[in-house]
Biopython code that builds the backbone (N, CA, C, O; Angstrom):
import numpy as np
from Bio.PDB.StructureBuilder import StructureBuilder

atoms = [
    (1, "UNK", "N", (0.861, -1.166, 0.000)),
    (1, "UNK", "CA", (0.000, 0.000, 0.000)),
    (1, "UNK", "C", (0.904, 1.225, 0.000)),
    (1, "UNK", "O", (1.794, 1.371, 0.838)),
    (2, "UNK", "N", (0.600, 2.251, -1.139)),
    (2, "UNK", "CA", (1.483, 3.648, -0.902)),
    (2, "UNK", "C", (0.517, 4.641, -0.760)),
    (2, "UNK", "O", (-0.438, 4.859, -1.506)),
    (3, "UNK", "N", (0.890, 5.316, 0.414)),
    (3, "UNK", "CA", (-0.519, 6.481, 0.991)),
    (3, "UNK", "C", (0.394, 7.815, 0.324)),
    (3, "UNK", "O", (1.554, 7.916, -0.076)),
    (4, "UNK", "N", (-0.587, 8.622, 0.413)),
    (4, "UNK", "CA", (-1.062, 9.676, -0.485)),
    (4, "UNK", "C", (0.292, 10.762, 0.059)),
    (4, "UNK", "O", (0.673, 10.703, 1.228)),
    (5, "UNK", "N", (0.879, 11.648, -0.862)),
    (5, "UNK", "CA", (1.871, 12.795, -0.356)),
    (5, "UNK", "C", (1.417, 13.103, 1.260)),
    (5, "UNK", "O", (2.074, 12.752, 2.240)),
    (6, "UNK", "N", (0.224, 13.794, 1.286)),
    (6, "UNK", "CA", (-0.146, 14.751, 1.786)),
    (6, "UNK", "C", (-0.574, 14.110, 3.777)),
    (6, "UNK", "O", (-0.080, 14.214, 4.899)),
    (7, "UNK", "N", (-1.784, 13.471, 3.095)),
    (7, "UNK", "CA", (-1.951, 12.628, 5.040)),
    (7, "UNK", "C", (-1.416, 11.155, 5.066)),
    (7, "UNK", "O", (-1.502, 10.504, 6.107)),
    (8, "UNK", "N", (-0.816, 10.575, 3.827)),
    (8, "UNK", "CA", (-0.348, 9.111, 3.931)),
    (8, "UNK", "C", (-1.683, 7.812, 3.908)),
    (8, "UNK", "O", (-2.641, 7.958, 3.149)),
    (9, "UNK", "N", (-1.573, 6.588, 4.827)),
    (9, "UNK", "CA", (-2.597, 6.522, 4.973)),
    (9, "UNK", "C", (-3.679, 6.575, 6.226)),
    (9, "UNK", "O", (-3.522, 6.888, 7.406)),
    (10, "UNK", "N", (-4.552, 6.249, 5.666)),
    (10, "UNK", "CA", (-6.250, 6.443, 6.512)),
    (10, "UNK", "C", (-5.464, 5.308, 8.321)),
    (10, "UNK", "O", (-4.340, 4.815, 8.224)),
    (11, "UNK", "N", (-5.860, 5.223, 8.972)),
    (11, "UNK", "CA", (-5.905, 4.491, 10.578)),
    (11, "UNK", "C", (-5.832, 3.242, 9.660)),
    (11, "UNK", "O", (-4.979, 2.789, 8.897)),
    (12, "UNK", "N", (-7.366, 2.788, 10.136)),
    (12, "UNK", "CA", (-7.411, 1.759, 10.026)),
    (12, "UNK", "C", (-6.384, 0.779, 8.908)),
    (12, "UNK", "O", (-5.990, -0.336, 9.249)),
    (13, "UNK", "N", (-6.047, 1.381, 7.576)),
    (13, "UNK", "CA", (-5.350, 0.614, 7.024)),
    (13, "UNK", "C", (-3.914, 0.355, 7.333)),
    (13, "UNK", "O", (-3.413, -0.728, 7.031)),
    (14, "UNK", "N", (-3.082, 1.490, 8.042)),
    (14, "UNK", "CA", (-2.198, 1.397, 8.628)),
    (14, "UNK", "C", (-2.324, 0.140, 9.505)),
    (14, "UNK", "O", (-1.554, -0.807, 9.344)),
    (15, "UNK", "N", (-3.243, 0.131, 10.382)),
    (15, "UNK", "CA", (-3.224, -0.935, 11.726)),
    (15, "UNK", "C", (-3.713, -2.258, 10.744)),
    (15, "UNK", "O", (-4.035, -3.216, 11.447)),
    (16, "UNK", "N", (-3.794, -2.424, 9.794)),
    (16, "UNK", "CA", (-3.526, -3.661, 8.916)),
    (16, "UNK", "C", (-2.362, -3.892, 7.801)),
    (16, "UNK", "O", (-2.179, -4.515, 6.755)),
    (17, "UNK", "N", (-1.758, -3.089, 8.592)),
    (17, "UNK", "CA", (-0.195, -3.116, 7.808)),
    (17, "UNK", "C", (0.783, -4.094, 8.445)),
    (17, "UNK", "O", (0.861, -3.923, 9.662)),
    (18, "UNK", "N", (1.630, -5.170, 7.921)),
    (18, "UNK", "CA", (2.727, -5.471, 8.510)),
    (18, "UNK", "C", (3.751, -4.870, 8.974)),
    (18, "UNK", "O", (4.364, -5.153, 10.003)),
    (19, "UNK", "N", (4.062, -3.626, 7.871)),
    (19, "UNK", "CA", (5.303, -2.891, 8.151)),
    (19, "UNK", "C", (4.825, -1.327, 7.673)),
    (19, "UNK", "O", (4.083, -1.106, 6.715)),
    (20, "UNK", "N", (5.090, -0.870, 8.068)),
    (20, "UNK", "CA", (5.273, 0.688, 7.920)),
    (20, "UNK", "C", (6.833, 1.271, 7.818)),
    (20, "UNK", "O", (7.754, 1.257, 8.635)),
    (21, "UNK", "N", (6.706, 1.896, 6.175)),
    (21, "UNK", "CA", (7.599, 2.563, 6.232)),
    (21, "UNK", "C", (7.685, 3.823, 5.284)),
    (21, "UNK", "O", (7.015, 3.991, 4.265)),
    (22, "UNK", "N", (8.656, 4.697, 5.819)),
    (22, "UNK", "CA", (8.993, 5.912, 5.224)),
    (22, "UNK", "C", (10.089, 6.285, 4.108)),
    (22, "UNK", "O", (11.059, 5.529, 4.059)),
    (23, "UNK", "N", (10.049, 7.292, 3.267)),
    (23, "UNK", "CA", (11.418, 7.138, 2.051)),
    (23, "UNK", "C", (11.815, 8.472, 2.613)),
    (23, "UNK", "O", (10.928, 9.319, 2.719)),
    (24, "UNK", "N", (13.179, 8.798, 3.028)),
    (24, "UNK", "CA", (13.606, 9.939, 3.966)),
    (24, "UNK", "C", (13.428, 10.889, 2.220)),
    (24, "UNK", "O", (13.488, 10.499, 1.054)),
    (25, "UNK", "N", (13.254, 11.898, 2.700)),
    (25, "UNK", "CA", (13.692, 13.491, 1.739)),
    (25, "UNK", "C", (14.409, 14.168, 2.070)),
    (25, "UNK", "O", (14.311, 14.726, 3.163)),
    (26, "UNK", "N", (15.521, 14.391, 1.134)),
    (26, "UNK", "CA", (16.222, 15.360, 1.801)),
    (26, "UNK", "C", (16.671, 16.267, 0.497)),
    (26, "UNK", "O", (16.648, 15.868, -0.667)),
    (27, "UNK", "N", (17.046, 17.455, 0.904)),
    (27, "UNK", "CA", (17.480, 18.111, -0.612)),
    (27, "UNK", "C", (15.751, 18.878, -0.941)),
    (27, "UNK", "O", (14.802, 19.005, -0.168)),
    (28, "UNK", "N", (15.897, 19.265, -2.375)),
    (28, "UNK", "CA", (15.094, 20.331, -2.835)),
    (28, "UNK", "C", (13.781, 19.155, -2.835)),
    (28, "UNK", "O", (12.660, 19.663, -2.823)),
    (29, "UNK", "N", (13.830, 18.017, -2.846)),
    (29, "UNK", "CA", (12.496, 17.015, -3.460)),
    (29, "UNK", "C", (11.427, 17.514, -2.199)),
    (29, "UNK", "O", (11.702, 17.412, -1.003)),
    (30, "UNK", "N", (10.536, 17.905, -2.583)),
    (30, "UNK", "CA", (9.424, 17.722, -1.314)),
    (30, "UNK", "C", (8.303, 16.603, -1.254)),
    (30, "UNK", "O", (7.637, 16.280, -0.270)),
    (31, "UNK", "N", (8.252, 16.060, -2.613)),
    (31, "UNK", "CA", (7.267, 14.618, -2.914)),
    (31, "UNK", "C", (7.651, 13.676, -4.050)),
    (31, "UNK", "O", (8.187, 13.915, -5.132)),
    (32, "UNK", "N", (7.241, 12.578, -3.522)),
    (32, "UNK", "CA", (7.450, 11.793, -5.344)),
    (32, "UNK", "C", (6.045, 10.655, -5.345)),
    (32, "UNK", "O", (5.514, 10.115, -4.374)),
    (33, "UNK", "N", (5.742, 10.556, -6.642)),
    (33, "UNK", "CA", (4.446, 10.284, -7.226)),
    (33, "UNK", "C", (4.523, 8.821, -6.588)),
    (33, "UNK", "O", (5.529, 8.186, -6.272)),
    (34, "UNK", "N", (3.105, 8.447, -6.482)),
    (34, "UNK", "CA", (3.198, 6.827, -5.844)),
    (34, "UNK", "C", (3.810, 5.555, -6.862)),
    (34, "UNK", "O", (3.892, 4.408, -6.423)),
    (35, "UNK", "N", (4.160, 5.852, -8.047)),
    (35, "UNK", "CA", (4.847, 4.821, -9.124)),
    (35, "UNK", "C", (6.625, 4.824, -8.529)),
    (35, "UNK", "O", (7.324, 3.818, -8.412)),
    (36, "UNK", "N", (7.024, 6.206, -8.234)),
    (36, "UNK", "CA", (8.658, 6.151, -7.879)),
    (36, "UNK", "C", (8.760, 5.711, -6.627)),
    (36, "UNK", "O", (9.732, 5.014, -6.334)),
    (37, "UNK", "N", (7.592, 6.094, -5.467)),
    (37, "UNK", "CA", (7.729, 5.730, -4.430)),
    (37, "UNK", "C", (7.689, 4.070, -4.218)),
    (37, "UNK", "O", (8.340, 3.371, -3.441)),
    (38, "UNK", "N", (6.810, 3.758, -5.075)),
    (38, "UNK", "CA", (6.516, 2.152, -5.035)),
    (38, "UNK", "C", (8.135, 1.383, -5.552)),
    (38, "UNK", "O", (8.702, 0.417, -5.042)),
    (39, "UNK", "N", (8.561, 2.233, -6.731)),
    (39, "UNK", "CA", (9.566, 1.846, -7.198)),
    (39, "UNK", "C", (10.906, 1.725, -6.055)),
    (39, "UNK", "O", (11.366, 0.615, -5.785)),
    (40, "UNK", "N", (11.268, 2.552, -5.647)),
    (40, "UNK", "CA", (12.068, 2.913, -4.530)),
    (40, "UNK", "C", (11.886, 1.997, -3.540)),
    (40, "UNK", "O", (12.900, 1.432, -3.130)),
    (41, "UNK", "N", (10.586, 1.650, -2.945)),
    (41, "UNK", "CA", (10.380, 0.230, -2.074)),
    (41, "UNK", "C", (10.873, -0.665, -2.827)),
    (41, "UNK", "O", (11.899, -1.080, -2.289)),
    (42, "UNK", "N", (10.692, -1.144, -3.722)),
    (42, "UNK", "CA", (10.383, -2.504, -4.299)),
    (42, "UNK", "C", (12.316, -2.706, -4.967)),
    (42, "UNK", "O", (12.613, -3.864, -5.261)),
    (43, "UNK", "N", (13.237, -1.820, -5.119)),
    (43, "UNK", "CA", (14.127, -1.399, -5.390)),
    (43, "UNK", "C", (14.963, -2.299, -4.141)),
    (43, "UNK", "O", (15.704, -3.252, -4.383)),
    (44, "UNK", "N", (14.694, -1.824, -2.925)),
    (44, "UNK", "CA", (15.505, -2.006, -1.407)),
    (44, "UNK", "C", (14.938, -3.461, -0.926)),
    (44, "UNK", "O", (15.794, -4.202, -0.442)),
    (45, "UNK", "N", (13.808, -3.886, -0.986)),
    (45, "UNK", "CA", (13.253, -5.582, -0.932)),
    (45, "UNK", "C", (14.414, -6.574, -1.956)),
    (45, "UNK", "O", (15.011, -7.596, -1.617)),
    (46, "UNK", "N", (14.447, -6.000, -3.001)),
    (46, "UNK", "CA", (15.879, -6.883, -4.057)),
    (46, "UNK", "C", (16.872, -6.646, -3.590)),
    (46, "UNK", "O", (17.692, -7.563, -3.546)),
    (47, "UNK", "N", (17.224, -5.362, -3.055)),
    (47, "UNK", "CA", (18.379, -4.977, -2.490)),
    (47, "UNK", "C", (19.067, -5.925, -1.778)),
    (47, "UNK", "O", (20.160, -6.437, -2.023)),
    (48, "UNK", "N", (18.210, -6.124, -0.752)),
    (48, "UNK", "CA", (18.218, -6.599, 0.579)),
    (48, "UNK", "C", (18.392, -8.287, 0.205)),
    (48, "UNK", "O", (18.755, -9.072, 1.082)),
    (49, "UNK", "N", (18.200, -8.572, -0.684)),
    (49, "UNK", "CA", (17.754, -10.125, -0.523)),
    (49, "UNK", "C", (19.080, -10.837, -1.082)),
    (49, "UNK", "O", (19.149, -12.065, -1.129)),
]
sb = StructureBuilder()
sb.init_structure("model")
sb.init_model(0)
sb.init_chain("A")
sb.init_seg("    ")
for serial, (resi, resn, name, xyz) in enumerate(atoms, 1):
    if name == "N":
        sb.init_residue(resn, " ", resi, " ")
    sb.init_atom(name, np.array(xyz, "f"), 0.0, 1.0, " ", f" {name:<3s}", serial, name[0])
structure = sb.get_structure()
């Protein structure tokens, strides 16, 4: 699940989340669209493995 720039996501779907996580910003970026963000997760899961 990738929640929205602005409030992320809703309660309840959070508290049916396994993991919660964040993509740090730093620098001029203040958002990135839910396709790069998804990308960027799914990037660090291969990473990792």
């Amino acid at each position: 699940v990738v929640g929205s720039e602005g409030a992320g996501l809703r309660r309840l779907v959070r508290e049916s989340c396994d993991i919660i996580a964040a993509i740090p910003m730093v620098g001029r970026i203040e958002s990135l669209n839910a396709a790069v963000a998804g990308s960027i997760a799914l990037y660090e899961v291969v990473r990792d493995r």
